[in-house]
N, C-alpha and C positions, 0 to 999 in steps of 0.2 A: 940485259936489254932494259934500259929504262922507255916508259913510253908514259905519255899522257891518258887521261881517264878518258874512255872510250864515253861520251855525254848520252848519247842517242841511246845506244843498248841500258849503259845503268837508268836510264828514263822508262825505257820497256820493262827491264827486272822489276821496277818497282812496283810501275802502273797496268801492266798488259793483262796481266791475269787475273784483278783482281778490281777492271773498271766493266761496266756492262754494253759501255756504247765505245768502240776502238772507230772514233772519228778519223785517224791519224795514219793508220797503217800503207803502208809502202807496198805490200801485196795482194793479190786477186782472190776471190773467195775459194779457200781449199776445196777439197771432196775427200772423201774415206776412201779405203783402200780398197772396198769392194765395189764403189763407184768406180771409181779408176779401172778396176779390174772388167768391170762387166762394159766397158769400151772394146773388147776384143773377147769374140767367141774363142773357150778355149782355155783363155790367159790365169782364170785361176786356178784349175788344174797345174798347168805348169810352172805355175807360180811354186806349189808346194812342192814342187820335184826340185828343187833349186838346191843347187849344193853348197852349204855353209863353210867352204874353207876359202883360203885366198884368193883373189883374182887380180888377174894383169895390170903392172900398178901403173902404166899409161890411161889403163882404163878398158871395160869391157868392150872386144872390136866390132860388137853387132852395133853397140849403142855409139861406139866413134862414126862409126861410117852413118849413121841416120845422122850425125850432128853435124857431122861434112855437106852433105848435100842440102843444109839449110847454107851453105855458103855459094861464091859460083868457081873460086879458086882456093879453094882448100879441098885436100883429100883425107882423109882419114886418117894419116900419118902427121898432120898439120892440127889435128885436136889433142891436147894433155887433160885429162880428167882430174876435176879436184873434189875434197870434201866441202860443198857449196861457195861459194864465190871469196869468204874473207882467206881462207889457204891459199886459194888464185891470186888475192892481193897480196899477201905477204910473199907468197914465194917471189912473183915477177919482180916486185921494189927489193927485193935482197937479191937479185940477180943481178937486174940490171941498175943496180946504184951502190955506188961505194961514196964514205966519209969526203964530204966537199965539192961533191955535185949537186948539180942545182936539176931541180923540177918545176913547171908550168902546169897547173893543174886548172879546169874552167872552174869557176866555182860562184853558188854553194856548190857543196860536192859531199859523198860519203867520205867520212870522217877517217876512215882505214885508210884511203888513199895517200892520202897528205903526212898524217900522223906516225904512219910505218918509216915513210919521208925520211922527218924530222927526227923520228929515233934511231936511224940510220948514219946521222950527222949531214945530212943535206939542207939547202935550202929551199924553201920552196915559196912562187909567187902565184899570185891567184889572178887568175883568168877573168873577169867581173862578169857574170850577167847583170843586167841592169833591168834596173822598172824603167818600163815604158808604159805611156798611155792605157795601149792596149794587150799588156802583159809585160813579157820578158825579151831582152836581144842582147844579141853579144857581138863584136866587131874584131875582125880577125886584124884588122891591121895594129889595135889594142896587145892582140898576141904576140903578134911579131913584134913588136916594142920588146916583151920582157925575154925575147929568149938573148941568153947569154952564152959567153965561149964554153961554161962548162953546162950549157943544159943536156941534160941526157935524155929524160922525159916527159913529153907532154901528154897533160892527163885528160879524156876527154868525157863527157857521159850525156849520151843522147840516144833516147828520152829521157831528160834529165829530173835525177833527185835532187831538192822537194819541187821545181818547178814546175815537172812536164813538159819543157821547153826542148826543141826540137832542133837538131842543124839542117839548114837546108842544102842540098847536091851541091852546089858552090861553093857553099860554107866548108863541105866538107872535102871536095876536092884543093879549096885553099888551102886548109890546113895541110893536108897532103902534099905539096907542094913545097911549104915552109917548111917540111918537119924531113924532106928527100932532098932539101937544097943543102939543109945545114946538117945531114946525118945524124937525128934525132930519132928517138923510139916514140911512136904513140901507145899510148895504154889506153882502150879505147872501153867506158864501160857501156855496154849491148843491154842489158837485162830487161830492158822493157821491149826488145826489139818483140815487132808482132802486135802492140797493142796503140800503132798510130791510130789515131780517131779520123783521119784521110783518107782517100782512096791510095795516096804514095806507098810505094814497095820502101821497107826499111830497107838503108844502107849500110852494107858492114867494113869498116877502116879495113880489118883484114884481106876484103875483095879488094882494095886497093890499092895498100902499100904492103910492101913487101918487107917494112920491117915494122910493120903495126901489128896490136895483140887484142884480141876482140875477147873482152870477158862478158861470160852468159852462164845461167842459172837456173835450175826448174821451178826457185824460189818465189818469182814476182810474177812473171806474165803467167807461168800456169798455175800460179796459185800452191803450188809443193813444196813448201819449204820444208815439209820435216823428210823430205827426202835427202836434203846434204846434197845434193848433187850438182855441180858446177863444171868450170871446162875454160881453156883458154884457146883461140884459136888463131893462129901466122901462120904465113909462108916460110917462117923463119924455121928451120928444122932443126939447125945447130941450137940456138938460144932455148927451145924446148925441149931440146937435150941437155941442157943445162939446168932445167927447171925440175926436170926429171929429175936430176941425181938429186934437188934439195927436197924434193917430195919423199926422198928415199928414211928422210930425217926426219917428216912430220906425220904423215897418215901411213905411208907405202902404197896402198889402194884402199880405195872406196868399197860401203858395205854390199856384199852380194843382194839383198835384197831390193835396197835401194836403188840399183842398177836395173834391176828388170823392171822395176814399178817406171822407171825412168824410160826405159823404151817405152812401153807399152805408150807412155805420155805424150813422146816424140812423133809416133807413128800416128797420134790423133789429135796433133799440135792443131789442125784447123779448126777442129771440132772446141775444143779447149778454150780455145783465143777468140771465136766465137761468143763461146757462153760469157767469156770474161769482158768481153769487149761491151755488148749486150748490157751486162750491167753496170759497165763506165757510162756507155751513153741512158740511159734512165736514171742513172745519180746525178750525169749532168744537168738532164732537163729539171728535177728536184731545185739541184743547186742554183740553176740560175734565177726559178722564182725566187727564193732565198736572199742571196745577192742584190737581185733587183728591188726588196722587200728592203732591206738595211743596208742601200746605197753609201748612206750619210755613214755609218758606223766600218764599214770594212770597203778598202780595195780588191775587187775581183777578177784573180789572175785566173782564168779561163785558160786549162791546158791543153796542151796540142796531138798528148799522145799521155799513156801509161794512166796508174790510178793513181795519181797525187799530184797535188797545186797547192803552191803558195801564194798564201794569202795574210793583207796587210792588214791589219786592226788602226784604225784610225781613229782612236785616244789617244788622251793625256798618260792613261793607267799603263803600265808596261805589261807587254802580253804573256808574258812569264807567270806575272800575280792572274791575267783573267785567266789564265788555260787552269793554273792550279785551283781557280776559285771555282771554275765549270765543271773540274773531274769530282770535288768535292761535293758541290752540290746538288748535279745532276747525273754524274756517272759517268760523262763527257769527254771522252780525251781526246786532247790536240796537244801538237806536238810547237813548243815554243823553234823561233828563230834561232832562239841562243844556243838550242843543243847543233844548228849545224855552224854556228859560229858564223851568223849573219846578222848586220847590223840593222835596225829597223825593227816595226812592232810585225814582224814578219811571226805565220804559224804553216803548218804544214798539213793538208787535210785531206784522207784515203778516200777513194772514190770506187773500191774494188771488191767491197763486202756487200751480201744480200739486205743487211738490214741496215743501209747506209741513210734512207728516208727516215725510221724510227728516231736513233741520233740524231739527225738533223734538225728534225722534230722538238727534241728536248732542247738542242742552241737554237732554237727558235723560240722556246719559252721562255729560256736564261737571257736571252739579252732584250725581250721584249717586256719583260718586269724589272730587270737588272737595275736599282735605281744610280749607282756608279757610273755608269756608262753615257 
């Protein structure tokens, strides 16, 4: 399998552990495991009773059926558990894609989607969001242009990374429509579902169509990524019976531990999505003095849901050299355009961590002495 250099992750290897202000990040502020734990009387007790050998490699069935009833037509047999979302991607594009099928992906988009694609020998066309006035939009009938007699799947991701940008019920029942007329798969990615900034209930492709795959993860909206824990969820029973036997080749199941920390999570998802939400909206109010402050210098894409927005730098300077000259000098990391391979002085900025005013703080210093700028 040849495949292209994953840009995003080697940007994190480099810089993640070793900047003090993670401006950039994609996920909600974690908690320890004895936080976690002390959400449910009880629970670390039982925690350490937990038996370290195999478990069910669909996936633990307390924790499938709490994942089901975040849907309104899926059951528990209709969830595949994965080791956190990039296994999910890979298994469903080596399922459902062979050598000379074409894929529709929205895009920017995570860089796994497309790329697994392309090293499969597919081709793939990209979906555009576009800058608008007052953010981001996208135009379904755009979609419907690129799909072709051999598309197989369209990829979708709402609340979308790096924009934040959201499908609206329409948007998403059209898709549904185009993707059931012409016998296509959606691959729909979910992960921020839970953390619109509206009063609207998130929608899942899965409650929908009956051949769409809703990926989700304990990594972003609650904040748990070092739990690994992911999950794919259709009406499709067969296809994830087919997912199944390739899972049999890559993890087999998920770690015992991980599984119960991951209920516990599920069972206090409001509570969670809550505190995280909480501190979306108090980074926004930061951010838009901010914004409002260096109108003239940056575009501000104001997102709709999850903790991340993209945003325009509005130089001559390519925002590659300023993100590298910010982490350098202040400790500051943003994440350039070019790691999701979008065109523009586009950066990408986390909105999901407690000390997201601090950081902000220091690119408040940086670009208000900055004499390049």
């Amino acid at each position: 399998m040849k495949i292209n250099d994953f840009k995003l992750e080697q940007f994190f290897n480099k810089y993640e552990f070793n900047s003090p202000y993670l401006l950039c990040c994609s996920d909600c502020e974690s908690m320890s495991i004895g936080d976690l734990l002390a959400l449910e009387p009880g629970a670390g007790e039982n925690f350490l009773k937990s038996w370290l050998g195999y478990s069910e490699s669909p996936g633990d069935p307390e924790l499938l059926l709490e994942i089901a009833q975040t849907y309104k037509n899926i059951g528990a047999e209709g969830v595949l558990e994965f080791v956190g979302a990039e296994e999910a991607i890979f298994n469903f594009m080596n399922n459902a894609l062979t050598k000379g099928d074409h894929m529709i992906t929205m895009f920017p988009a995570y860089q796994s989607v497309y790329e697994i694609c392309r090293s499969i020998g597919c081709a793939v066309s990209h979906w555009e969001l576009v800058q608008d006035k007052g953010g981001w939009k996208v135009d379904v009938d755009d979609l419907a242009r690129l799909i072709q007699a051999n598309t197989k799947v369209i990829a979708v991701n709402s609340p979308n990374n790096p924009t934040g940008f959201v499908l609206s019920l329409a948007q998403v029942n059209a898709i549904v429509d185009l993707a059931r007329e012409q016998g296509i798969m959606i691959f729909s990615d979910e992960v921020y579902s839970g953390l619109e900034l509206s009063a609207k209930q998130p929608v899942s492709f899965a409650d929908k169509y009956e051949n769409a795959f809703a990926l989700n993860v304990f990594s972003k909206a609650y904040g748990l990524a070092g739990l690994r824990i992911g999950w794919i969820a259709s009406q499709n029973k067969g296809f994830l019976g087919q997912m199944l036997n390739l899972k049999y080749y890559t993890s087999i199941c998920s770690p015992v531990p991980s599984q119960k920390l991951a209920l516990i999570a599920i069972k206090h998802k409001e509570e969670i999505f809550a505190k995280n939400r909480r501190i979306i909206l108090d980074n926004l109010d930061f951010s838009d003095k901010f914004f409002a402050k260096h109108r003239a210098l940056f575009q501000y894409n104001r997102p709709a849901a999850g903790p991340i927005a993209f945003h325009k730098l509005k130089s001559d300077i390519p925002v590659a050299g300023f993100c590298d000259d910010l982490v350098q000098s202040k400790g500051v990391l943003l994440a350039p355009g070019s790691l999701f391979d979008k065109e523009g002085n586009y950066f990408r900025m986390g909105y999901g961590r407690k000390n997201f005013k601090e950081a902000l703080d220091m690119l408040d210093e940086y670009v208000s002495s900055c004499i390049f700028l």
